[in-house]
PAKEMI-134369 format. One line per field, with one value per residue (C-alpha): y, x, z; residue number from 1; residue in one letter. Coordinates in Angstrom, 3 decimals, padded with zeros to 6 digits. Example, Ala and Ser with C-alpha at 12.3 -4.5 7.8 and 13.67 -1.06 7.14 Angstrom:
c2 = [-004.500  -001.060]
c1 = [012.300  013.670]
c3 = [007.800  007.140]
kolro = [1  2]
tiza = [A  S]
This chain:
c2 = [-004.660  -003.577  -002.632  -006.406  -007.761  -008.024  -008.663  -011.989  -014.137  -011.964  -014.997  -016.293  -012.431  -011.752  -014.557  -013.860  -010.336  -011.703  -013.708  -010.702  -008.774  -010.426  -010.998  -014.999  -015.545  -018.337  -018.333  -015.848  -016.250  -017.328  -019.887  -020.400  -024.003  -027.079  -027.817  -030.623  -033.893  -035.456  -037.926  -041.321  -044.518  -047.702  -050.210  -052.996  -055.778  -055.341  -054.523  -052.619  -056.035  -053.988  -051.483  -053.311  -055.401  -052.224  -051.093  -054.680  -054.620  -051.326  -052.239  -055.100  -053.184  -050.478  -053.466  -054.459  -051.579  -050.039  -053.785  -053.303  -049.619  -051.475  -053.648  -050.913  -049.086  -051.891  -053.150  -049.336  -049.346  -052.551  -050.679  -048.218  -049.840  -052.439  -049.215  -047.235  -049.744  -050.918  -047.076  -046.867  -050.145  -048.772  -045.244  -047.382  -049.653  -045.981  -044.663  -047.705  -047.690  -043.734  -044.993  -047.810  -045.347  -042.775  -045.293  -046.762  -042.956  -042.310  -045.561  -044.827  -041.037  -043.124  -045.324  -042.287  -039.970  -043.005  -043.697  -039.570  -039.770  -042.914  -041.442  -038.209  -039.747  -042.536  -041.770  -040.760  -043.137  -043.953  -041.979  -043.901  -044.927  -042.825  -045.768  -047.724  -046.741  -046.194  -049.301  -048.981  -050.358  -053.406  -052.775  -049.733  -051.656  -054.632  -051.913  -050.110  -053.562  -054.132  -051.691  -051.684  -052.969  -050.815  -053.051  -052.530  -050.119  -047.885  -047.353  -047.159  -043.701  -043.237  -042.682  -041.182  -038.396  -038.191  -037.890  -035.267  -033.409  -033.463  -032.160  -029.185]
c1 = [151.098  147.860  149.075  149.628  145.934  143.605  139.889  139.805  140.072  140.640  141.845  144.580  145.343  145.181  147.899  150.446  150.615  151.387  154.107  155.274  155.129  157.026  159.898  160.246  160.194  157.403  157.391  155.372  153.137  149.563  148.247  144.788  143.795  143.749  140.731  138.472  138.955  135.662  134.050  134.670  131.850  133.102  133.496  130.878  133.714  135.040  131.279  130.488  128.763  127.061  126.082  124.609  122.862  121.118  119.950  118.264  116.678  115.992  114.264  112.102  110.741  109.668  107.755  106.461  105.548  103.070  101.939  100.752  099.345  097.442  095.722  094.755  093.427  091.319  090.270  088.909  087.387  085.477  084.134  083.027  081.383  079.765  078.939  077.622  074.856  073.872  073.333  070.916  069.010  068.664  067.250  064.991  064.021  063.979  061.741  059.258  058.812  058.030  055.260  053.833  053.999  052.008  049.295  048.502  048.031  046.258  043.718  044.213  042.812  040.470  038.686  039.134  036.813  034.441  034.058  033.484  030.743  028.891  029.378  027.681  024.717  024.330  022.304  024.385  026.415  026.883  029.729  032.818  034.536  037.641  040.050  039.220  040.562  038.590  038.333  039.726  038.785  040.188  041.248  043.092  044.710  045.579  047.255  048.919  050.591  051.243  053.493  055.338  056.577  054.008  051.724  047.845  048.349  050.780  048.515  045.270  047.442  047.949  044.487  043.605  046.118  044.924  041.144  041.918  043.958  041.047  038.833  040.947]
c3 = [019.998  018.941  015.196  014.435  015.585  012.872  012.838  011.175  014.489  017.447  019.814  017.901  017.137  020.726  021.693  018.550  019.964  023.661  022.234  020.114  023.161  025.269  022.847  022.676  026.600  026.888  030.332  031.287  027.799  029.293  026.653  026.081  027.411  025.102  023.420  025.103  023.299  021.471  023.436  022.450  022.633  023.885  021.562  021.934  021.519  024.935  025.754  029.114  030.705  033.480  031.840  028.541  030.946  033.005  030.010  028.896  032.129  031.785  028.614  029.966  032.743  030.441  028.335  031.008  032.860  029.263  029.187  032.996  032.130  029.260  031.857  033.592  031.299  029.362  033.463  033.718  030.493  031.333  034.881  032.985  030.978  033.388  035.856  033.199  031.932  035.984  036.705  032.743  034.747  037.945  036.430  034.892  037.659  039.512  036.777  036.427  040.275  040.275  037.800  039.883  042.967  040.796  040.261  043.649  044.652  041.723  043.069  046.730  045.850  043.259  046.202  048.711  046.175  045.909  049.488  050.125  047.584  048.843  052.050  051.379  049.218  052.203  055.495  058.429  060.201  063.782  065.494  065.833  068.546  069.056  069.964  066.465  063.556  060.590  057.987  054.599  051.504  050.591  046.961  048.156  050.549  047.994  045.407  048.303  049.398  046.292  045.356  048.531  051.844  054.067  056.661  057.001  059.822  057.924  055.232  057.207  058.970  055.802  055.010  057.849  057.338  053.920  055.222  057.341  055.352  052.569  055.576  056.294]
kolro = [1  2  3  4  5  6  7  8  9  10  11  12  13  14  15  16  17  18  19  20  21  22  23  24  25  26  27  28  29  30  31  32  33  34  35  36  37  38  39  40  41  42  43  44  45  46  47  48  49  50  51  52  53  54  55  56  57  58  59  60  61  62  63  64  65  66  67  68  69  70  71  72  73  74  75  76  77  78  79  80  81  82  83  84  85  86  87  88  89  90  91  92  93  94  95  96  97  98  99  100  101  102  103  104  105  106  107  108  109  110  111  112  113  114  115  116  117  118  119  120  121  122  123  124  125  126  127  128  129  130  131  132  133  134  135  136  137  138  139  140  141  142  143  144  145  146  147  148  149  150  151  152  153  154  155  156  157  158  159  160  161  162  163  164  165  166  167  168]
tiza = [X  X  X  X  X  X  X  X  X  X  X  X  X  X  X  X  X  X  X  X  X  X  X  X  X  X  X  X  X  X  X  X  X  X  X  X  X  X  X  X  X  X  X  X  X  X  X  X  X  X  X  X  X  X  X  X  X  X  X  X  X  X  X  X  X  X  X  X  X  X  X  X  X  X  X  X  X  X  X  X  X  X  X  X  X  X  X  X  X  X  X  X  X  X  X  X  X  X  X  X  X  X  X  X  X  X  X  X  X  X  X  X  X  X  X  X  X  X  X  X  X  X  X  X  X  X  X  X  X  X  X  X  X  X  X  X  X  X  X  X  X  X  X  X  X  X  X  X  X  X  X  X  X  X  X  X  X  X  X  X  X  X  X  X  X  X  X  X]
């Protein structure tokens, strides 16, 4: 058995000495299973209907699903675009009213120095009442409202807070 197997193709070696070995009865041989027939296509004359037709529909969707991804895509671009120059405006608009806000201290702190000095060179004044609040310039007051929302009383406390913390 084994003198007649060679090393050229041990399979078909292998089975020749089975059949050698058991001396022409093919009954009990064991043969090795057929080999697995090549896939065939189907011919597109008789056509698979439902099948050709999944994958056109197949087909459009994908169209149409990379022409709805475009959308997107050019609809996030644009809101990017449009959010990126409002938030450049607003840091300017942020920016330009940090400046303004600068200057009204700058002349609230301007006319507060002025008063102190024409205060100190000037004779003493009367005491003030405690229930009235002290007056304050009217410039001030005009760049103060000018720059923002705040009423007359707001910025008179204000002032008064400023005063006293100059004081301290």
């Amino acid at each position: 058995l084994i003198e007649n197997i060679t090393m050229s193709n041990p399979i078909d070696n292998l089975v020749s000495a089975l059949a050698a070995a058991t001396d022409g009865d093919d009954q009990d041989v064991i043969a090795p299973p057929p080999a697995k027939k090549a896939r065939t296509g189907r011919s597109k004359k008789g056509g698979d209907i439902p099948r050709e037709k999944r994958l056109e529909q197949n087909r459009k969707a994908a169209i149409e699903s990379r022409r709805r991804k475009k959308e997107m895509v050019d609809e996030l671009k644009r809101s990017v675009h449009f959010y990126t120059k409002a938030n450049t405006n607003l840091k300017a608009q942020n920016a330009d009213l940090e400046r303004q806000l600068l200057v009204a201290k700058q002349a609230i702190l301007f006319n507060k120095e002025k008063a102190d000095s024409e205060a100190a060179s000037a004779k003493p004044a009367a005491p003030v009442a405690s229930n009235t609040l002290p007056t304050m310039d009217m410039s001030a007051f005009a760049a103060a409202s000018f720059f923002g929302s705040k009423s007359k009383q707001d910025i008179e406390s204000e002032a008064m807070q400023a005063q006293f913390a100059a004081t301290q």
